[in-house]
C-alpha positions as CSV (number, residue, x, y, z in Angstrom):
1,X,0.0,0.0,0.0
2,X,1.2,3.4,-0.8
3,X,0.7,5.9,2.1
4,X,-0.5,9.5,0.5
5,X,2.2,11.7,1.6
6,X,0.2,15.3,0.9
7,X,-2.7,14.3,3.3
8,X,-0.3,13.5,6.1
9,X,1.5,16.1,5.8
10,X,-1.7,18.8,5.0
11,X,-1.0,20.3,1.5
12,X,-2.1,20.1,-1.9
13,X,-0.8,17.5,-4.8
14,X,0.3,20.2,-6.7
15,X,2.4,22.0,-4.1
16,X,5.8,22.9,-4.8
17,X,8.9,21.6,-2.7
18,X,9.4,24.6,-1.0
19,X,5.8,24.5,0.5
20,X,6.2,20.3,1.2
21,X,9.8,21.4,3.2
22,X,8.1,23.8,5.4
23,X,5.0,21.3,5.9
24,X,7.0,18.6,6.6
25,X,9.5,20.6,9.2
26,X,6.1,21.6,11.0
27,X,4.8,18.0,11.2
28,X,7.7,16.3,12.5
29,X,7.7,17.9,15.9
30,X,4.0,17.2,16.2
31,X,5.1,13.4,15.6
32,X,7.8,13.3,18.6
33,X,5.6,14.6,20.5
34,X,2.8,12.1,19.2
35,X,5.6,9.5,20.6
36,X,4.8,9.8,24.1
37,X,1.1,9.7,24.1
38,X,0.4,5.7,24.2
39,X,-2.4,5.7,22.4
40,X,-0.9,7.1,19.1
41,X,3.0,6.2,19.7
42,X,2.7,3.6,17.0
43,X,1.4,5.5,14.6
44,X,3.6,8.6,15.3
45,X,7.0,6.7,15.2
46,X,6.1,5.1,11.7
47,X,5.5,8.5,10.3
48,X,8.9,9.7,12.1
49,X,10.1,6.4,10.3
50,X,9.0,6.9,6.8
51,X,10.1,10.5,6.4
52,X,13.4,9.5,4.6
53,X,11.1,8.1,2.1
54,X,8.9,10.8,2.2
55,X,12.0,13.2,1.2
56,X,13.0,10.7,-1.9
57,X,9.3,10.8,-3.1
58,X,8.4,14.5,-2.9
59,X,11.7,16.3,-2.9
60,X,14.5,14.6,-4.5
61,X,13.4,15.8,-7.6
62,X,10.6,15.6,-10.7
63,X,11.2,12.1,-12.0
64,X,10.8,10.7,-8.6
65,X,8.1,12.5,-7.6
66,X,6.0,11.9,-11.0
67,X,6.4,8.2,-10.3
68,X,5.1,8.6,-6.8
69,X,2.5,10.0,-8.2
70,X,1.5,7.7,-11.0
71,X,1.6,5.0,-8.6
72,X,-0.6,7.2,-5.6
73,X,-3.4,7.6,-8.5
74,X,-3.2,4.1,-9.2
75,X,-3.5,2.9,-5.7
76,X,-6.8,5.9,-5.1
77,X,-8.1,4.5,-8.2
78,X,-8.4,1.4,-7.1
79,X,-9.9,1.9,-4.0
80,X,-12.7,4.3,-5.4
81,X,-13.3,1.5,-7.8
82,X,-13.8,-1.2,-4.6
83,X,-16.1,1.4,-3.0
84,X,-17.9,1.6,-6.3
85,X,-18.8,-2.2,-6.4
86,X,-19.5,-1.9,-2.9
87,X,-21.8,0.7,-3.2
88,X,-23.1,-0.6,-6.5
89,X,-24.1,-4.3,-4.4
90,X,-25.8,-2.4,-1.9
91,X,-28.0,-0.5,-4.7
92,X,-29.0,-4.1,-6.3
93,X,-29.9,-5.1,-2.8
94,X,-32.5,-2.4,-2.2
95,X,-33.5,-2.9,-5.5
96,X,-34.3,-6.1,-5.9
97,X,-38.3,-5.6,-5.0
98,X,-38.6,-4.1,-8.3
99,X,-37.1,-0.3,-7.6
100,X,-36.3,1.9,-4.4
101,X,-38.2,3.5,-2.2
102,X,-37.8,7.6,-0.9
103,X,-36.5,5.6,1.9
104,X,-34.1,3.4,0.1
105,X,-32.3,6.2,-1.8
106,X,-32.1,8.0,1.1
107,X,-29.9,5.4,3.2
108,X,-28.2,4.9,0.1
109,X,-27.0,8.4,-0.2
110,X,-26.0,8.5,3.7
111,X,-24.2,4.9,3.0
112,X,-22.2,6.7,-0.2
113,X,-21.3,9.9,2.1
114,X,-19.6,7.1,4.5
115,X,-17.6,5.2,2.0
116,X,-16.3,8.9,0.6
117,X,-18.4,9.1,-2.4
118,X,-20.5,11.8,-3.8
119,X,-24.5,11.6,-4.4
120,X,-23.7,12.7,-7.9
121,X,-22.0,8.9,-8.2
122,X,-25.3,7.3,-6.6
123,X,-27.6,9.3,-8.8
124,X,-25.8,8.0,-12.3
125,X,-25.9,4.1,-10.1
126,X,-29.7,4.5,-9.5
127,X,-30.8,6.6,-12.6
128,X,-32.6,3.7,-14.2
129,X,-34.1,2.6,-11.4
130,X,-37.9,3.1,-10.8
131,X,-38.8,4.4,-7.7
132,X,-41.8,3.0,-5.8
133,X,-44.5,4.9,-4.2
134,X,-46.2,3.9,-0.7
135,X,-49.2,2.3,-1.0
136,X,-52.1,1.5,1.5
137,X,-54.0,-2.0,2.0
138,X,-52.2,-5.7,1.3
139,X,-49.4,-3.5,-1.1
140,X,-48.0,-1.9,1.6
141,X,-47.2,-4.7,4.0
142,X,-45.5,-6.6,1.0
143,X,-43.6,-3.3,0.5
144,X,-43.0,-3.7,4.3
145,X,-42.1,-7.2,3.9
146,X,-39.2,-7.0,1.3
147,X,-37.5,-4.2,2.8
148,X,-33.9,-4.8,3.7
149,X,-33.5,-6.0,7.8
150,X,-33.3,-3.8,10.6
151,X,-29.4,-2.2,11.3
152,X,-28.3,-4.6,14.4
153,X,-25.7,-6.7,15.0
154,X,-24.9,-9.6,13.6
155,X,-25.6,-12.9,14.2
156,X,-21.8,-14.2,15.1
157,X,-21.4,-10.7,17.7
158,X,-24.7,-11.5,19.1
159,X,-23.5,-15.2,19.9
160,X,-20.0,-13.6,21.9
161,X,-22.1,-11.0,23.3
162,X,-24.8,-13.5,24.9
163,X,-22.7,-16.5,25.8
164,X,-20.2,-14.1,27.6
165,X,-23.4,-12.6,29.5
166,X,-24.8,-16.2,30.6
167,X,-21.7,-17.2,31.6
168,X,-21.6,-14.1,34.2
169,X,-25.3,-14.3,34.6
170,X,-26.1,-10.9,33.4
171,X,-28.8,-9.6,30.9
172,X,-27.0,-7.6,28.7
173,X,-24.3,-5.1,28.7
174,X,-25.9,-2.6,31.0
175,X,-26.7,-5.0,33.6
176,X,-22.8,-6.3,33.5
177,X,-21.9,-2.7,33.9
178,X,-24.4,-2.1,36.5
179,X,-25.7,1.2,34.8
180,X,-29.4,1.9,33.6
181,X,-30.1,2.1,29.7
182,X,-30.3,5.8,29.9
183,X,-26.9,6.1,31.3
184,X,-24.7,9.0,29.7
185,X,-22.2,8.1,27.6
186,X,-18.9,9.3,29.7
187,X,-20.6,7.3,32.8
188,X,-20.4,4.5,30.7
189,X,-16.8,5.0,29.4
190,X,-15.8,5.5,32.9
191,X,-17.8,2.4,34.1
192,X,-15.9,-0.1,31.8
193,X,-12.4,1.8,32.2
194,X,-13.1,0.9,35.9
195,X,-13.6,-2.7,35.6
196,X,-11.4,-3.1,33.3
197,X,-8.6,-2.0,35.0
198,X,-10.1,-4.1,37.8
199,X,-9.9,-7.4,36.7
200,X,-6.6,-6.3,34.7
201,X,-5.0,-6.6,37.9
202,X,-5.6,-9.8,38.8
203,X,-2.7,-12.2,37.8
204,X,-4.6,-15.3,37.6
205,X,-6.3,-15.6,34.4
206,X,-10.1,-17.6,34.7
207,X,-12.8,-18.1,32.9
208,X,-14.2,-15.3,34.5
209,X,-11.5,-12.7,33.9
210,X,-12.1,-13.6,30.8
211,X,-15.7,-13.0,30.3
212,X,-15.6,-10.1,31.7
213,X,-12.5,-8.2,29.7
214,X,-15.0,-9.8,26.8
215,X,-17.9,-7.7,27.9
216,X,-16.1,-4.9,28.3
217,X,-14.4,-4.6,25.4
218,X,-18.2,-5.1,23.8
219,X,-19.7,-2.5,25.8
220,X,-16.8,-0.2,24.8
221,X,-17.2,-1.0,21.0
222,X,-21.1,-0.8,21.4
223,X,-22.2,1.7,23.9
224,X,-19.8,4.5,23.6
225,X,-20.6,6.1,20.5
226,X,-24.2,7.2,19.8
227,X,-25.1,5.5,16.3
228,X,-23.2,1.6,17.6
229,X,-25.0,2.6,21.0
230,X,-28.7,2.6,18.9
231,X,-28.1,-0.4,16.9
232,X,-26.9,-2.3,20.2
233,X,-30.5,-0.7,21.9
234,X,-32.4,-2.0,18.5
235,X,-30.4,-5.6,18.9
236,X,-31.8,-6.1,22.1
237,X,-35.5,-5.2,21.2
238,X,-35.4,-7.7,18.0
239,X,-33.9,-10.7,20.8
240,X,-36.7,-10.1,23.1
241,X,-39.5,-10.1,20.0
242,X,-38.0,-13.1,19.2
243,X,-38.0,-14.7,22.5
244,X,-41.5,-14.0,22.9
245,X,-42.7,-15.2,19.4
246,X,-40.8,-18.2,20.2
247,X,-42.9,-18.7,23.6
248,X,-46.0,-17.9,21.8
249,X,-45.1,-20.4,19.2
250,X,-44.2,-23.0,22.2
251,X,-47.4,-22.0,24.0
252,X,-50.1,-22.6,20.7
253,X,-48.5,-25.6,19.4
254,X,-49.3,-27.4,22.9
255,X,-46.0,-28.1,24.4
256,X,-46.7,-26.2,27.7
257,X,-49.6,-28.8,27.6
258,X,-47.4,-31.6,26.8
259,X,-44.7,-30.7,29.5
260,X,-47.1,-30.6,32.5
261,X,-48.7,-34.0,31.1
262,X,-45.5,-35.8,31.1
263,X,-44.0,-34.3,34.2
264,X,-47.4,-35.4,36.2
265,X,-46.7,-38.9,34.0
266,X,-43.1,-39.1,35.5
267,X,-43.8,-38.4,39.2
268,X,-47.2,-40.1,39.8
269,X,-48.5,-39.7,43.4
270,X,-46.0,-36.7,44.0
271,X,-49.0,-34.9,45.7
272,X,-49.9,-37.8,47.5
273,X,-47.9,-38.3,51.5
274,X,-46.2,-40.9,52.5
275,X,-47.7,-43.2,54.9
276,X,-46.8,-42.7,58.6
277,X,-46.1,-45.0,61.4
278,X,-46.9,-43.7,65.2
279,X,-44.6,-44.2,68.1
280,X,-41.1,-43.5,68.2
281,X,-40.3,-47.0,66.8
282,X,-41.5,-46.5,63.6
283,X,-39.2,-43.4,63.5
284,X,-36.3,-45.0,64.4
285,X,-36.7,-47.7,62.2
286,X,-36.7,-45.4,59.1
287,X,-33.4,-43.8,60.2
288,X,-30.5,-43.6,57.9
289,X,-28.1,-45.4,59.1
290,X,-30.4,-48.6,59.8
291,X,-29.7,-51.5,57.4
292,X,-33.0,-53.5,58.1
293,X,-36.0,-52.0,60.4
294,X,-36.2,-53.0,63.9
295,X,-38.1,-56.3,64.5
296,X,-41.6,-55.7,65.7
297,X,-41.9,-56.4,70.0
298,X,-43.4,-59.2,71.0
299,X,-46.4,-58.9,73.2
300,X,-45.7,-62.1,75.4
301,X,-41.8,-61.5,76.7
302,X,-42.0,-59.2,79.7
303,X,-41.8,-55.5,79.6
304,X,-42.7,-55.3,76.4
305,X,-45.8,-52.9,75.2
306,X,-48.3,-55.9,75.6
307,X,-46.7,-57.0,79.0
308,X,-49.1,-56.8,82.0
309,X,-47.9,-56.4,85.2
310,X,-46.7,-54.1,88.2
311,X,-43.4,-52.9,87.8
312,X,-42.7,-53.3,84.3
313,X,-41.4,-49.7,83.2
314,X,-39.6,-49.0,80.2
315,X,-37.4,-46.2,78.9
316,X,-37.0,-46.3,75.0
317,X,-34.6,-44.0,73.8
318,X,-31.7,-43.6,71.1
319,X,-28.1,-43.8,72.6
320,X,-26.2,-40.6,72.7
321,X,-22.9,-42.1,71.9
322,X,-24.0,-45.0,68.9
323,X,-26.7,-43.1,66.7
324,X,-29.4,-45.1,65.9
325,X,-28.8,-47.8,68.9
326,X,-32.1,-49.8,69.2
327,X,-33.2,-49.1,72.9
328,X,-31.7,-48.8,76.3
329,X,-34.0,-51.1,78.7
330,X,-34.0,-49.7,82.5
331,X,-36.4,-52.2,84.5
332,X,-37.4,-51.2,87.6
């Protein structure tokens, strides 16, 4: 790639050396100091770097600097030719209902101001294009139908976006942040600069470290500027339509009625309680640590419940020391 000397350094194609000497002696200080922010170091240093080449493009004299040229317009044709067939594919898109709406041309126009082309460029693109007019009754929710989707994200952010969020158990970025969906935007800068740093300084890397850095670096990308911020706001109203068509869809085709019929299937007599024995026997017998319940007394042998007789006085009770002794007999 050839880098376009006259934008970096601010002045016309056509200037003359004189005017790309004092441009270039203005610019280099700004790119030492550029050095020492960290955010733009890189950048600044290759600059600094590429000035040697700079000079033996634009100043050692015309031959050199005609080549440069020739191959700076090739390069700038070729990537106005890529926008074109970008632009161009986006036109066939919108038109493929039969012709474009007011609408239609209109988000073309803003999507050609993006790329760095003119409307006079869309105009000859679309010129033979019929434009269609709103209509009311059955038309119109065709028209409806076959317009292009809504501007969210796509499918594959959506996927790292939720999976990261179930991992932590959060809703969506502003519950991981813990900031309301009205929240300015510099709260929410500062917010994930916070946590970030946070989890930055733990050494240990986990699972959960690195959720989180994933969810913030998503909320940075998605709620920091105003237009990502609305097509983040719209992504989240098209998953819960979608959630709830999907439990409507669940709810009409019967399989709310089909899950209760086989849970009540699975557990019969869950409602139903479980038989009970009286006495404390019967509860000791049912303890855990019991192998086999406790054969049942005998009214004949004496001091048993049936026993008759003066004298015959039991104590029945579970030994302190051996949980779930049978009985401690004390006979009067």
């Amino acid at each position: 790639m050839v880098p376009d000397y006259y934008a970096r350094l601010g002045v016309d194609p056509g200037a003359d050396p004189a005017e790309i000497e004092a441009a270039l002696k203005q610019q280099q200080p700004v790119w030492s100091m550029g050095t020492r922010n960290p955010k733009t170091r890189h950048t600044n240093q290759l600059y600094l770097d590429e000035v040697p080449a700079l000079r033996r493009a634009l100043l050692s004299g015309p031959e050199p600097r005609a080549a440069y040229d020739a191959e700076l317009a090739a390069v700038q044709i070729a990537e106005r030719e890529q926008k074109l067939d970008e632009l161009q594919r986006r036109v066939r898109l919108r038109a493929a209902k039969g012709g474009l709406m007011t609408a239609d041309r209109t988000l073309l126009r803003d999507e050609a101001a993006r790329i760095g082309l003119d409307g006079d460029v869309l105009d000859r693109l679309t010129r033979l294009i019929p434009t269609l007019t709103t209509t009311t009754g059955p038309a119109d929710v065709e028209e409806l139908d076959d317009d292009p989707p809504a501007d969210v994200l796509d499918p594959s952010t959506r996927r790292q976006i939720r999976g990261a969020l179930e991992h932590l158990g959060r809703r969506d970025l502003y519950d991981a942040l813990g900031l309301f969906r009205d929240a300015p935007a510099s709260i929410i800068t500062a917010r994930a600069d916070e946590e970030r740093q946070r989890w930055m300084r733990k050494a240990q890397v986990t699972a959960e470290k690195t959720a989180w850095l994933e969810i913030i670096a998503h909320a940075q990308s998605h709620l920091t500027s105003p237009r990502a911020r609305a097509r983040y706001d719209r992504t989240l109203l098209l998953e819960a339509e979608e959630s709830f068509d999907a439990v409507t869809v669940f709810a009409l085709q019967g399989g709310l009625r089909r899950a209760l019929a086989s849970w009540s299937v699975s557990t019969p007599g869950r409602a139903q309680p479980l038989p009970q024995e009286p006495g404390h026997r019967g509860r000791l017998a049912r303890r855990p640590g019991r192998s086999e319940p406790l054969p049942a007394r005998r009214p004949d042998r004496p001091g048993d419940a049936g026993a008759e007789g003066p004298g015959a006085a039991f104590l029945d009770a579970p030994s302190a020391g051996r949980p779930g002794a049978a009985h401690l007999r004390c006979h009067a």
